[in-house]
MDTraj code that builds the backbone (N, CA, C; nanometers):
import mdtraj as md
import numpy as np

residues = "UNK UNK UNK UNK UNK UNK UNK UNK UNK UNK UNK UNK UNK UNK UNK UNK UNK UNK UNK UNK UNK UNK UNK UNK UNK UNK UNK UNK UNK UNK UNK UNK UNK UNK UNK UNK UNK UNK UNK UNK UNK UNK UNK UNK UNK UNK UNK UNK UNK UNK UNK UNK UNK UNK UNK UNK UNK UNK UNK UNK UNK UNK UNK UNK UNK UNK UNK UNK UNK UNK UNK UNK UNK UNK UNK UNK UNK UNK UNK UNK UNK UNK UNK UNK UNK UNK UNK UNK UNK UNK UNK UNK UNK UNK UNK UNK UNK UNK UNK UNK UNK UNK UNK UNK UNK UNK UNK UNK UNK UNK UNK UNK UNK UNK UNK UNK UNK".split()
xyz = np.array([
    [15.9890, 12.5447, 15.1189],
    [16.0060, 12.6000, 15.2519],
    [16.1532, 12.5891, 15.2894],
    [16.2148, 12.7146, 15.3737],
    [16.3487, 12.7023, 15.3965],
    [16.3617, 12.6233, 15.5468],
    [16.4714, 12.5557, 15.5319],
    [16.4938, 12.4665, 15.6830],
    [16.5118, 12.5911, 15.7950],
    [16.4717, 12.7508, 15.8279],
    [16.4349, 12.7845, 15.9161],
    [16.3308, 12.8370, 15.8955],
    [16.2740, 12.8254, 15.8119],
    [16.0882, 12.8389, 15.8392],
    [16.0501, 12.7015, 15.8918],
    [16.0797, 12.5452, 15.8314],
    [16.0952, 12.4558, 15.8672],
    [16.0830, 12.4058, 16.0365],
    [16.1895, 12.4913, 16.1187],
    [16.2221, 12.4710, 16.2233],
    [16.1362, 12.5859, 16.2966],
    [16.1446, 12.7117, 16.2679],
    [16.0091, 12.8139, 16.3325],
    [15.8755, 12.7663, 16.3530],
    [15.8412, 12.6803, 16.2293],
    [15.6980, 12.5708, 16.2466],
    [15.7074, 12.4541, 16.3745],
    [15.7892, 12.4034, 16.3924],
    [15.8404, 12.2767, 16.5093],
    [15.8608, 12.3366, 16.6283],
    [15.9450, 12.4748, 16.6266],
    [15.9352, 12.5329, 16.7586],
    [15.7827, 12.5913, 16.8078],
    [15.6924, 12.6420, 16.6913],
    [15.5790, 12.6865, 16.6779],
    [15.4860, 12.5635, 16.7149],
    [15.4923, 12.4480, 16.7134],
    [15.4131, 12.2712, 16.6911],
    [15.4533, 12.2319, 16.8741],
    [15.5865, 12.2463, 16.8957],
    [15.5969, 12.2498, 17.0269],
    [15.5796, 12.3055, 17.1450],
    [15.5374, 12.4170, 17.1205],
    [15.5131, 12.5340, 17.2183],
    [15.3673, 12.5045, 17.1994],
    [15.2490, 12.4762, 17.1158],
    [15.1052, 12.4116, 17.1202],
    [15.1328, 12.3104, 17.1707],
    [15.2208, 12.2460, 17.1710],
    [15.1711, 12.1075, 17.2386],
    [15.2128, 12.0858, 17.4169],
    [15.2937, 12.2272, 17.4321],
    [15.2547, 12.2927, 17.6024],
    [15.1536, 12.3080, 17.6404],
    [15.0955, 12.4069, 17.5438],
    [14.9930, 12.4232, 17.6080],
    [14.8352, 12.3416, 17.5569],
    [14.7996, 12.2087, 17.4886],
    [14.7491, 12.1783, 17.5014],
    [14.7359, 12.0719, 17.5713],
    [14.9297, 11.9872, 17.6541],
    [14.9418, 11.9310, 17.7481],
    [14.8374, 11.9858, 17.8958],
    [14.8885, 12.1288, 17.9012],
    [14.8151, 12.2343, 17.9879],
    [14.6924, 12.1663, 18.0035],
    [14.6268, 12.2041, 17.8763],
    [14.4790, 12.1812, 17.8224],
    [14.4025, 12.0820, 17.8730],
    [14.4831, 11.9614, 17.9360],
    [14.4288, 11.8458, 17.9228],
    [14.4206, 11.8596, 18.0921],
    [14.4730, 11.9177, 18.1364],
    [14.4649, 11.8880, 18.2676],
    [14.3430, 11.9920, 18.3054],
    [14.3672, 12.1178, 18.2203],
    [14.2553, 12.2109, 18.2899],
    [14.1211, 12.1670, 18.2487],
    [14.1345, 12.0987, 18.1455],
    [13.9663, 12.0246, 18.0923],
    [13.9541, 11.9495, 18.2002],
    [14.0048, 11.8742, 18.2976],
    [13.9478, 11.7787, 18.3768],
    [13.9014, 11.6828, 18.3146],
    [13.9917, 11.6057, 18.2048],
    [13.9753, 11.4615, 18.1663],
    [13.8632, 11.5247, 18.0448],
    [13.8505, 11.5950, 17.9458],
    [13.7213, 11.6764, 17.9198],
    [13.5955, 11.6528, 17.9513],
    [13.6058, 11.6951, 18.0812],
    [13.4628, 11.7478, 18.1311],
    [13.4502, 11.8912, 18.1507],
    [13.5138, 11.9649, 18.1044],
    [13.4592, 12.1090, 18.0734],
    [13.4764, 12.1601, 17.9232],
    [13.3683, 12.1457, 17.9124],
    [13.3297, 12.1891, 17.7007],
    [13.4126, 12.2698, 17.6918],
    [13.4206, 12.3979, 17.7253],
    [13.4979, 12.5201, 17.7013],
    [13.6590, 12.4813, 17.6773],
    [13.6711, 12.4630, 17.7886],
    [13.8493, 12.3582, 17.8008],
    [13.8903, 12.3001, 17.6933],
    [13.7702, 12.2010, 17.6718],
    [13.8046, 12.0938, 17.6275],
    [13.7957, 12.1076, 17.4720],
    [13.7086, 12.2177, 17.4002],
    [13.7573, 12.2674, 17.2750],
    [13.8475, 12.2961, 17.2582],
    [13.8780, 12.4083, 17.3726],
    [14.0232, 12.4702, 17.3397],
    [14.1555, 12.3795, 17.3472],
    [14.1029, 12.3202, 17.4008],
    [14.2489, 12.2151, 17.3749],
    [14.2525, 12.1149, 17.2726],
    [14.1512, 12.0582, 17.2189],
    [14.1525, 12.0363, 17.0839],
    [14.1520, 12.0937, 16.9831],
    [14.1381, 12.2479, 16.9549],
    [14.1562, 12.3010, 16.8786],
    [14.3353, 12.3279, 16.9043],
    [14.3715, 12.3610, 17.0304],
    [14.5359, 12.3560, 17.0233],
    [14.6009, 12.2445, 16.9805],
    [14.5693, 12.1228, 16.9892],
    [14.6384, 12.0150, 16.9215],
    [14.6286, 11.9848, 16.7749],
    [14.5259, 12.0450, 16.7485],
    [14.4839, 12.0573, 16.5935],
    [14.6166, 12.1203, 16.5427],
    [14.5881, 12.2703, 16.5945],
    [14.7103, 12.3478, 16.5526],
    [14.8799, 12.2671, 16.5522],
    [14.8751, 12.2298, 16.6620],
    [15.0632, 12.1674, 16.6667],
    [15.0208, 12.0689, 16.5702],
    [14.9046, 11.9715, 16.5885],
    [14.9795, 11.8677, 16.4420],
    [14.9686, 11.9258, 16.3148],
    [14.9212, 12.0308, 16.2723],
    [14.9241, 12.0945, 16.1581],
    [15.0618, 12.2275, 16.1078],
    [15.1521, 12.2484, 16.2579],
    [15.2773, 12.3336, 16.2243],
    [15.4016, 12.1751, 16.2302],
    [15.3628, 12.0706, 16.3065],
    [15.4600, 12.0019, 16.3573],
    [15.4127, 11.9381, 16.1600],
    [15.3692, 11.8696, 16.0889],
    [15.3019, 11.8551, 15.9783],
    [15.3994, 11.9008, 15.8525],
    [15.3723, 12.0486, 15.8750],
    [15.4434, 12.1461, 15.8024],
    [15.6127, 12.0942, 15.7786],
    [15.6308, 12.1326, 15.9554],
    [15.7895, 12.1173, 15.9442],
    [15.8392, 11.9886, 15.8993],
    [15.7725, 11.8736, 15.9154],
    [15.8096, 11.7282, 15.8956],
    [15.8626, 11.7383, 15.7111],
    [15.7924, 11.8019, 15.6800],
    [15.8245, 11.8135, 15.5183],
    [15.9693, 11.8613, 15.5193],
    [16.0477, 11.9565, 15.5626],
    [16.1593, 11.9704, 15.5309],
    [16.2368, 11.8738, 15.6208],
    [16.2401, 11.8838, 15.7833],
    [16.3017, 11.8197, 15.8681],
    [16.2831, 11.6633, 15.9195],
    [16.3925, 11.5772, 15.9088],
    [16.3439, 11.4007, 15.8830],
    [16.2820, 11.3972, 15.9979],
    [16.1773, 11.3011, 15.9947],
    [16.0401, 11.2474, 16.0796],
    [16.1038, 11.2461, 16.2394],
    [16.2354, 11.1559, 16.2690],
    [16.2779, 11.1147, 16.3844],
    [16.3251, 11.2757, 16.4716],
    [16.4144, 11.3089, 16.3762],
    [16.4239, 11.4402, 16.4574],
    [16.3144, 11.5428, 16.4980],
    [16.2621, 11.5704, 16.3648],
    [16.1053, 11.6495, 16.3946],
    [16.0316, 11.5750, 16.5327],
    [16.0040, 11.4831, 16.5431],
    [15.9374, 11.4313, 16.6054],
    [16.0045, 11.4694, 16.7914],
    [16.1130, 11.3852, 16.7629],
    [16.1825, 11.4308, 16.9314],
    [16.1926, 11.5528, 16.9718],
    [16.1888, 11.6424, 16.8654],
    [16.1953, 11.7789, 16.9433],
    [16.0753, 11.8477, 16.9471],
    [15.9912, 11.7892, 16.8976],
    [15.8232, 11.8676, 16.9051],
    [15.7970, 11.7539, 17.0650],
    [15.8750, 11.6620, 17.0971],
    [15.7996, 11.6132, 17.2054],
    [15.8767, 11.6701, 17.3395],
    [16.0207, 11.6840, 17.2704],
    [16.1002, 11.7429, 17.3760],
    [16.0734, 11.8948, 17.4185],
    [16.0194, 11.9628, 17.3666],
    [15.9650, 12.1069, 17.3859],
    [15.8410, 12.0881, 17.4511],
    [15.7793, 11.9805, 17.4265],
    [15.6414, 11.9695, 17.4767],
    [15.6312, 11.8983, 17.6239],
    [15.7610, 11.8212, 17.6614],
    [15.8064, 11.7648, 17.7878],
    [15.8642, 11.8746, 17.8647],
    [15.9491, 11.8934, 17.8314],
    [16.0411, 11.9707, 17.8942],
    [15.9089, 12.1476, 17.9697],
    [15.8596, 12.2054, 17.8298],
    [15.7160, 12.2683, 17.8485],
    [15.6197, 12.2613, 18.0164],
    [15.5862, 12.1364, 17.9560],
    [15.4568, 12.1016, 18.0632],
    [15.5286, 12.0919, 18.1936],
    [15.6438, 12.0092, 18.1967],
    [15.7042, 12.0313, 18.3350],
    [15.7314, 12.1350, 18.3964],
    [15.7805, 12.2376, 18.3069],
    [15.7887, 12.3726, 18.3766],
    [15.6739, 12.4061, 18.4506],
    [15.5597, 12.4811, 18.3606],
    [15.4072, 12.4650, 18.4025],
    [15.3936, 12.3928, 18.4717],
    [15.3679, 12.2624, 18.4889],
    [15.3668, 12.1936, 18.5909],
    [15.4287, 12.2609, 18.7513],
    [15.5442, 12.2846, 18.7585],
    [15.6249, 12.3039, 18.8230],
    [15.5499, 12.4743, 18.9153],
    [15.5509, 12.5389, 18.8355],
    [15.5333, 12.6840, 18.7974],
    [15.3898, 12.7164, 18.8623],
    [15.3137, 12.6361, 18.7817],
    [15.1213, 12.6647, 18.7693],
    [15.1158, 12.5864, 18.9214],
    [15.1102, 12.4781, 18.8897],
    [15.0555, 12.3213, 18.9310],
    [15.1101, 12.3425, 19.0804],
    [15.2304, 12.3954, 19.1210],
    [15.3098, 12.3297, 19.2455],
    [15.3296, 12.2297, 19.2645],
    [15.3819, 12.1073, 19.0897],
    [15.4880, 12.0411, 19.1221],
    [15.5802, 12.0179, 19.2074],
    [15.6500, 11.9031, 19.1942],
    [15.7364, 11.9067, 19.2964],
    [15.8745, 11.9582, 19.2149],
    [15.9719, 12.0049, 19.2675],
    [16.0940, 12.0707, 19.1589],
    [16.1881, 12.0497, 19.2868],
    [16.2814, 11.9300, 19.2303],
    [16.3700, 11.8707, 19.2699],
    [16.4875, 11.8916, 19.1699],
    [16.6410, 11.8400, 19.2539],
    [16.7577, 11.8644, 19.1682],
    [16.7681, 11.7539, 19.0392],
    [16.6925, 11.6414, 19.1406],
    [16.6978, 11.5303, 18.9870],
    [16.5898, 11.5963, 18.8828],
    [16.4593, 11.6514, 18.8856],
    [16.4061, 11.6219, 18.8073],
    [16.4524, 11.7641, 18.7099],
    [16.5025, 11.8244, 18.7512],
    [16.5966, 11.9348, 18.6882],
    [16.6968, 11.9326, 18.5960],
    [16.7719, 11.7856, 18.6745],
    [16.8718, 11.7410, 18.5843],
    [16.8265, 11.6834, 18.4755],
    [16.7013, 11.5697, 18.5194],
    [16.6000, 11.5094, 18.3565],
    [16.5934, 11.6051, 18.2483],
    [16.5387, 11.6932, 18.3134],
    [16.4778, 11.8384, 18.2436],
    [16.6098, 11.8833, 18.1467],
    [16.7281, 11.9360, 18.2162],
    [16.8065, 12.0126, 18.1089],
    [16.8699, 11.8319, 18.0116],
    [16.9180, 11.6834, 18.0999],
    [16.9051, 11.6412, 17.9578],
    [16.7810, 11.5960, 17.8413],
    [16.7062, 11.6225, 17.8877],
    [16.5885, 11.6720, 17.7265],
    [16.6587, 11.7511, 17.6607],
    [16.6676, 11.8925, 17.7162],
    [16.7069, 12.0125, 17.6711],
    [16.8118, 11.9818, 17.5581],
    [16.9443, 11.9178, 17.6387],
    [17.0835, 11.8958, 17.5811],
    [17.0526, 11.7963, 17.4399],
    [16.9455, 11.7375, 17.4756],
    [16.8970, 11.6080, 17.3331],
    [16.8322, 11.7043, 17.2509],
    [16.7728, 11.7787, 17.2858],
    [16.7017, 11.8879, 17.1442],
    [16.7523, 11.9866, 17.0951],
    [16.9077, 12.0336, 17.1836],
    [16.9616, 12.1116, 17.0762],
    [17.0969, 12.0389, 17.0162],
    [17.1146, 11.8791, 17.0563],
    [17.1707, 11.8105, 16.9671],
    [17.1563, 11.7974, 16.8627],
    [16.9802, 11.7105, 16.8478],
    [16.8950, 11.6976, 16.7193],
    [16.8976, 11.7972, 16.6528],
    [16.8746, 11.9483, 16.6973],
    [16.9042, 12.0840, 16.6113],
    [17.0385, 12.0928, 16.5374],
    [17.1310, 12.0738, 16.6303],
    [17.2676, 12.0671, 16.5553],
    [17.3179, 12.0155, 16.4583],
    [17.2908, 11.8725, 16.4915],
    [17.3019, 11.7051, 16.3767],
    [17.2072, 11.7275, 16.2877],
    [17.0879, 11.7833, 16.2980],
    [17.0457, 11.7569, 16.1393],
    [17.0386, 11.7924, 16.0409],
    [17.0037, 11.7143, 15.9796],
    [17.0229, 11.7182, 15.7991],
    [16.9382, 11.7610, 15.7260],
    [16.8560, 11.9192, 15.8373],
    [16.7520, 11.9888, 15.7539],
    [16.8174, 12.0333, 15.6814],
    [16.7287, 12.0822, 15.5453],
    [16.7715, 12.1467, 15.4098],
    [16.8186, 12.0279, 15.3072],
    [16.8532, 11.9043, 15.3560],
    [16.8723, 11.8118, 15.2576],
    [16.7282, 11.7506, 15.2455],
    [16.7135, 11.6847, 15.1179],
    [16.5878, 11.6386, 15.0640],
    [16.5042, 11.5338, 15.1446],
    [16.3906, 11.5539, 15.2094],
    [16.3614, 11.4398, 15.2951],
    [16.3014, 11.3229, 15.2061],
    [16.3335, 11.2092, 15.1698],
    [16.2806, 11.0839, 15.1695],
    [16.1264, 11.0930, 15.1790],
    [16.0474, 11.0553, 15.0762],
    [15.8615, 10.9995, 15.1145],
    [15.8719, 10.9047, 15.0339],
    [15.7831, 10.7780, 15.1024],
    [15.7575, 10.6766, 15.0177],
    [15.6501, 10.6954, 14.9076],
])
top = md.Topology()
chain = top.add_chain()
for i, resn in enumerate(residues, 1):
    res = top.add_residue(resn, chain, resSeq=i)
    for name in ("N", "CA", "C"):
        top.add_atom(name, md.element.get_by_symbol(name[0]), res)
traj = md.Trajectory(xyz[None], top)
């Protein structure tokens, strides 16, 4: 796999794990079957693209940015859906996630050989 199929899978692993953040709230703790498949079947999916990408891209980075897409995500929604509250601080939280996940994009050392024990 090339380190941007690699990274299309993680952006693909993070964007499921929006919306099965989503998921969890619209199940109502799962008490609605319907919901509550669908949102386990969406988490199925992200750990099986986030999975994928871990093979080319090292664990720590993969990892922060499938959570940072998935934070940064739900807050929007949140914000958006929900009628959150959307304040200047929590805006500022928001873009530094942002600024940390296209660090990790920048700095890493996808395409070099990842390490398995």
């Amino acid at each position: 796999m090339t380190p941007a199929t690699a990274w299309t899978f993680l952006v693909i692993a993070g964007l499921l794990e929006v919306c099965w953040a989503v998921g969890l709230k619209v199940s109502n703790g799962f008490t609605r079957p319907l919901a509550s498949v669908v949102t386990i079947a969406l988490m199925l999916a992200s750990f099986y693209f986030l999975a994928r990408a871990l093979k080319v891209i090292p664990v720590g980075t993969g990892y922060a940015v499938w959570t940072g897409i998935g934070s940064v995500g739900a807050a929007a929604v949140g914000m958006i859906y929900f009628k959150e509250p959307v304040t200047a601080l929590r805006l500022g939280c928001i873009a530094l996630i942002v600024a940390g996940i296209v660090g990790l994009k920048v700095f890493s050392p996808a395409g070099s050989p990842v390490a398995t024990p």
